[in-house]
C-alpha positions as CSV (number, residue, x, y, z in Angstrom):
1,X,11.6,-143.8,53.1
2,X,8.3,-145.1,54.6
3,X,6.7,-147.9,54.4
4,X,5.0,-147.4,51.3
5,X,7.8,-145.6,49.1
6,X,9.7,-148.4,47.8
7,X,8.1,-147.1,44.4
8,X,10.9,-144.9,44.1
9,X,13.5,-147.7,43.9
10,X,11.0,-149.2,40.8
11,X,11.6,-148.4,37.0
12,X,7.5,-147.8,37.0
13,X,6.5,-144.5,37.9
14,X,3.6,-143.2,38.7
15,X,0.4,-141.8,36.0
16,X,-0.1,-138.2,35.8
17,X,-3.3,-137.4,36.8
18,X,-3.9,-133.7,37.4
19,X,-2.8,-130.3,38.9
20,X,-5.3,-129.9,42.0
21,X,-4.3,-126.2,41.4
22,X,-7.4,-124.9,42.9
23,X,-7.0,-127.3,46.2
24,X,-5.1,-123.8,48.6
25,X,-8.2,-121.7,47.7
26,X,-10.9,-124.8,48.3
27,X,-9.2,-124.5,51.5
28,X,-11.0,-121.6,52.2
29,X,-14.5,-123.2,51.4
30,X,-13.6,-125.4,54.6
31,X,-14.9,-123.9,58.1
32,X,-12.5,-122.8,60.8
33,X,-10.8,-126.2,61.3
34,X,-10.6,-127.8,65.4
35,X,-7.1,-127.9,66.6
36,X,-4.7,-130.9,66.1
37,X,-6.4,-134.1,68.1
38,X,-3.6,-135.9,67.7
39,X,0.1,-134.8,69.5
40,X,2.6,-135.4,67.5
41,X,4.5,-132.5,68.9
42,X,6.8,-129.9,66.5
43,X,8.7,-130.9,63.0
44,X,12.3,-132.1,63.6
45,X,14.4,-128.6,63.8
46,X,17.2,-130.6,61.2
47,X,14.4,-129.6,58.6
48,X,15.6,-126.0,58.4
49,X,18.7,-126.9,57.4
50,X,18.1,-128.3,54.0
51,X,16.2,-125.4,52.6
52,X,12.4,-126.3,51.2
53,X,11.9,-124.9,48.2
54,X,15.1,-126.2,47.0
55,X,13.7,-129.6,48.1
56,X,10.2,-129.0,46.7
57,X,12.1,-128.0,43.3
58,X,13.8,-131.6,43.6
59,X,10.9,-133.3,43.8
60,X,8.9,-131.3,41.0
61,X,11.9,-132.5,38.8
62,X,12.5,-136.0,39.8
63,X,8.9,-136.8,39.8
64,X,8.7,-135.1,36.3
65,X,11.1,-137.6,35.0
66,X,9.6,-140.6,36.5
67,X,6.1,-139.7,34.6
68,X,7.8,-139.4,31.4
69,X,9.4,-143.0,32.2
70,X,6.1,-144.2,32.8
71,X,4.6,-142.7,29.8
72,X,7.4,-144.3,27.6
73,X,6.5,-147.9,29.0
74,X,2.9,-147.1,28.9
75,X,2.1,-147.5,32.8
76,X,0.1,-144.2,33.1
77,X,-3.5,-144.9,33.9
78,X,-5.3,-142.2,31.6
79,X,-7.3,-139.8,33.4
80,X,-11.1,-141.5,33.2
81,X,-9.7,-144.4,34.8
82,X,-12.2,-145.5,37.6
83,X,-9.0,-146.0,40.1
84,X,-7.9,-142.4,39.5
85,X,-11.1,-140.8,39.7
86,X,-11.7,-142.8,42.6
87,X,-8.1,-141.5,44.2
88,X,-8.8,-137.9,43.0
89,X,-12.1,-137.7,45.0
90,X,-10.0,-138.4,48.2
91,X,-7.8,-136.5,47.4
92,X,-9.8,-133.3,46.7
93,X,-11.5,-133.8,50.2
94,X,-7.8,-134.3,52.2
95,X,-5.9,-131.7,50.8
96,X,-8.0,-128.4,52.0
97,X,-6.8,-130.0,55.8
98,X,-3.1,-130.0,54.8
99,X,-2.2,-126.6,55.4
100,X,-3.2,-126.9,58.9
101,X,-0.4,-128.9,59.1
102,X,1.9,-126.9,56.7
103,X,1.2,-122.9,55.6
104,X,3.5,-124.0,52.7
105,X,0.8,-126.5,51.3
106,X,-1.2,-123.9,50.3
107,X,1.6,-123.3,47.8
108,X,1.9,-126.6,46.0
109,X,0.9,-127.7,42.9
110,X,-0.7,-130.9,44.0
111,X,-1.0,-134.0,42.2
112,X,-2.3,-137.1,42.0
113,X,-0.9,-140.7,40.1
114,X,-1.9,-144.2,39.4
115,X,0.8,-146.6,38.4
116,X,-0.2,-149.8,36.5
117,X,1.7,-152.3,38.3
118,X,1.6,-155.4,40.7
119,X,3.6,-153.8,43.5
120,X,2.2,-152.8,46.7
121,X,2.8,-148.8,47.0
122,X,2.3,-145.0,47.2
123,X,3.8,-142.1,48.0
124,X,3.7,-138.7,48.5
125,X,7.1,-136.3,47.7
126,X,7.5,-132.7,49.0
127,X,5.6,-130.4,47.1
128,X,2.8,-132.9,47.1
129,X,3.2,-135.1,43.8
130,X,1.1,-137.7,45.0
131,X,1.2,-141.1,43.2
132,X,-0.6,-145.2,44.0
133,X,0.1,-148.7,42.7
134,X,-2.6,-150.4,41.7
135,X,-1.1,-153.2,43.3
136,X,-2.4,-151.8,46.7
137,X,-5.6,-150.9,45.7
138,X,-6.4,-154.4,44.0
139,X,-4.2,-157.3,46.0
140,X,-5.0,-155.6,49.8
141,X,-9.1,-154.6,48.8
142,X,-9.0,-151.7,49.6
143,X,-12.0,-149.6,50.6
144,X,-12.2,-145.6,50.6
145,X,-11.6,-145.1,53.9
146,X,-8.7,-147.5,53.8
147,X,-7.1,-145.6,50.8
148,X,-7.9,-142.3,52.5
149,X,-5.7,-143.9,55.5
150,X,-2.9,-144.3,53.5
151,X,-3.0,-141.0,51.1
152,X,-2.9,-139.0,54.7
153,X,-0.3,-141.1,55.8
154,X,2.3,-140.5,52.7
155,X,0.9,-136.9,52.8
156,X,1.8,-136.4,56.4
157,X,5.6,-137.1,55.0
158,X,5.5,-134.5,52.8
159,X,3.5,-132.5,55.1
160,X,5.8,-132.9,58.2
161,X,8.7,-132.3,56.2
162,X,10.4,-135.8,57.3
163,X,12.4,-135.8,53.8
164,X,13.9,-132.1,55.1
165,X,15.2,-133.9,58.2
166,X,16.0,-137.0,57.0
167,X,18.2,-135.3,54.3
168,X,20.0,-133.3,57.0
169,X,20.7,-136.2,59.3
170,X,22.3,-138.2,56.7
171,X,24.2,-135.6,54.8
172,X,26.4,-134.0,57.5
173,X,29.8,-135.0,55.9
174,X,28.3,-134.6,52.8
175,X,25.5,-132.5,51.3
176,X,25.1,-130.5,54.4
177,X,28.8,-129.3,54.6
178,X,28.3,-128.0,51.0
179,X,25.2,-126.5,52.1
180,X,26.0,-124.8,54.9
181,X,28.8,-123.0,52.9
182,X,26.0,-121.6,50.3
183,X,23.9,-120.6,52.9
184,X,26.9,-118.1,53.8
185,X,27.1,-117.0,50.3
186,X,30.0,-119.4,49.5
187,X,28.3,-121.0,46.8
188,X,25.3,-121.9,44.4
189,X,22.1,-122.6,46.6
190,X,20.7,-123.6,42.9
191,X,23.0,-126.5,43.6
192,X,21.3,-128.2,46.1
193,X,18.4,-129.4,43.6
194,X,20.7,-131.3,42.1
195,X,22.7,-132.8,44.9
196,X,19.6,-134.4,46.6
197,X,17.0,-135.0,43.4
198,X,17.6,-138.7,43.3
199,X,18.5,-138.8,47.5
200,X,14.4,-138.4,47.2
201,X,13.7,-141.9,45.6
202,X,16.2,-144.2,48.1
203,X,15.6,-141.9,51.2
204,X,13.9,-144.1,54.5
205,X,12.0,-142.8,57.1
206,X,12.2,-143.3,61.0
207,X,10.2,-145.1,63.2
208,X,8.9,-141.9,64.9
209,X,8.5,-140.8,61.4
210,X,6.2,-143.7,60.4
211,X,4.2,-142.8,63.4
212,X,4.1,-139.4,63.3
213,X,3.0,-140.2,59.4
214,X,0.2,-142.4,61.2
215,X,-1.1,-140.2,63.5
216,X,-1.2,-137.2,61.4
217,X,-2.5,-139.2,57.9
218,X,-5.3,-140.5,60.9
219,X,-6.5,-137.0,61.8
220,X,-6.6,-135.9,57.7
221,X,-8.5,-138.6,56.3
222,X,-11.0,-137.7,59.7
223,X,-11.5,-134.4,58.7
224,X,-11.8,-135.5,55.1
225,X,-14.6,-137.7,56.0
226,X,-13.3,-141.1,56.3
227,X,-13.6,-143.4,59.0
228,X,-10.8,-143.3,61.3
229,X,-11.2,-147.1,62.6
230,X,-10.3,-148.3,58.7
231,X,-6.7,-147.4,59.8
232,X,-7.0,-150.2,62.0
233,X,-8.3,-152.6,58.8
234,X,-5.7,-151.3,57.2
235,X,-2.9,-152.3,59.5
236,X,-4.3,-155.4,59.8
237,X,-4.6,-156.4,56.2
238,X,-0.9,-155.6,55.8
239,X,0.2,-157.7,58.7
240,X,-1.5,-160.3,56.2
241,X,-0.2,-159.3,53.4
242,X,3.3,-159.7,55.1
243,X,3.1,-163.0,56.0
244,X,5.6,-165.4,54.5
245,X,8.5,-164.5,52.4
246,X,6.3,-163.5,49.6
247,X,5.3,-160.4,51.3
248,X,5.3,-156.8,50.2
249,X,9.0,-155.7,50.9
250,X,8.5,-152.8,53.1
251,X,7.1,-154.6,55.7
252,X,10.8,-155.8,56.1
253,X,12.0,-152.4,57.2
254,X,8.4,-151.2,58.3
255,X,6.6,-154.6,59.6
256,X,2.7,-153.8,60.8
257,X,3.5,-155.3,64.3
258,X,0.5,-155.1,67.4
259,X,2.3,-151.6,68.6
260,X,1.5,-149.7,65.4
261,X,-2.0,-151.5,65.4
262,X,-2.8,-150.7,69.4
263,X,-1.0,-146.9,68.6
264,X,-3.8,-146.1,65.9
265,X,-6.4,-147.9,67.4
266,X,-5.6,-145.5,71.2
267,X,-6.0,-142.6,68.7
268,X,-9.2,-143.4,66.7
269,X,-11.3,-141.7,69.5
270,X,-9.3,-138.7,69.5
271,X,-10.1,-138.1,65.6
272,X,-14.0,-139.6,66.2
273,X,-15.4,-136.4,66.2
274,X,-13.6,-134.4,63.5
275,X,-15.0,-137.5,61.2
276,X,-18.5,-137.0,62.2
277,X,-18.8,-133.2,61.9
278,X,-17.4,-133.7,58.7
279,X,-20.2,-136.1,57.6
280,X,-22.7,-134.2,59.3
């Protein structure tokens, strides 16, 4: 999983916020949008082997169960919780840019979370169930334009489809095998809900996921409106956060090294001018 998605290996899920129901016809209300400024070339062609709205039907599940966990333990930030309203407003002005990215975006129910917790996290699962610690907003100080960074980045998962591929790399002896044989009528597609449902919460990401995740995230929170250079802030205030054993523990698996740093920063020019005809 990336960077940011060790929530799913945590016992506190994340606050249901709201259906952003309306957000595929909002999309409409956005002018012709500029082609991609980033290149990030086409999704992994592994995706179309794990089938997406079984996958989308996972996640609508799993994350339905972790809300109701949270609920019981009482982490669910209610809805006129400054965080959340604060997390919604970014949200409302990334996700009518997603289906540039994704016709099938225009399809999902999205929503967003807050979790009540210490941990430094977010995510974003297929079907775009959105949810934040408020661990990351609190300990790294985040700004807007920092959080914006990080919502496009754990949308651009979802968006990109890396859980399709990843799924289908490491289930060839496994899930896949079963898979393939439904897809020739050999079995119950219904089945494969169930088979990968809790794959979703230990699942980890590539490298040239995480950057692809970057550079896509970059060019959404641009068009949203945010300032592409706080990726760079960002980056750097979880190299910080890393240091010494104490540090958040996806930086073990995803570190914020000088490459991903010098990667966004070679990009931020390429985005400049979606964000300013978006504030304009």
């Amino acid at each position: 999983m990336c960077f940011l998605c060790d929530v799913k290996h945590s016992s506190w899920p994340g606050r249901r916020g709201f259906l952003l129901a309306a957000a595929g016809s909002a999309a409409t209300l956005v002018s012709a949008p500029l082609l991609a400024q980033v290149d990030v070339g086409q999704s992994s062609s592994l995706r179309n082997l794990v089938p997406a709205e079984e996958l989308e039907a996972a996640s609508v599940q799993q994350y339905a169960k972790l809300l109701a966990e949270a609920k019981s333990q009482g982490a669910l930030a209610p809805p006129g919780n400054a965080q959340l309203q604060r997390l919604t407003t970014i949200s409302r002005r990334l996700i009518p840019h997603a289906a540039q990215w994704n016709e099938r975006a225009k399809q999902w129910r999205w929503e967003i979370n807050l979790i009540g917790s210490k941990q430094v996290n977010a995510f974003c699962m297929p079907g775009g169930k959105i949810a934040f610690y408020t661990g990351i907003l609190d300990q790294l100080k985040l700004t807007d334009d920092e959080a914006a960074m990080i919502m496009g980045h754990e949308m651009a998962h979802a968006l990109r489809e890396h859980a399709r591929a990843r799924i289908a790399k490491s289930q060839g002896t496994g899930t896949l095998l079963s898979l393939g044989a439904q897809l020739l009528g050999l079995g119950e597609l219904g089945n494969v809900a169930a088979n990968v449902g809790t794959e979703l919460l230990t699942l980890r990401f590539s490298r040239d996921d995480e950057s692809d995740a970057d550079l896509v995230g970059l060019e959404l929170a641009a068009r949203g409106g945010y300032n592409p250079q706080a990726a760079v802030s960002l980056w750097q205030k979880m190299a910080q956060a890393g240091g010494g054993s104490s540090g958040p523990s996806f930086l073990s698996t995803h570190p914020s090294g000088p490459q991903r740093i010098q990667e966004l920063q070679s990009n931020v020019p390429k985005v400049q001018g979606l964000y300013q005809r978006a504030r304009s």
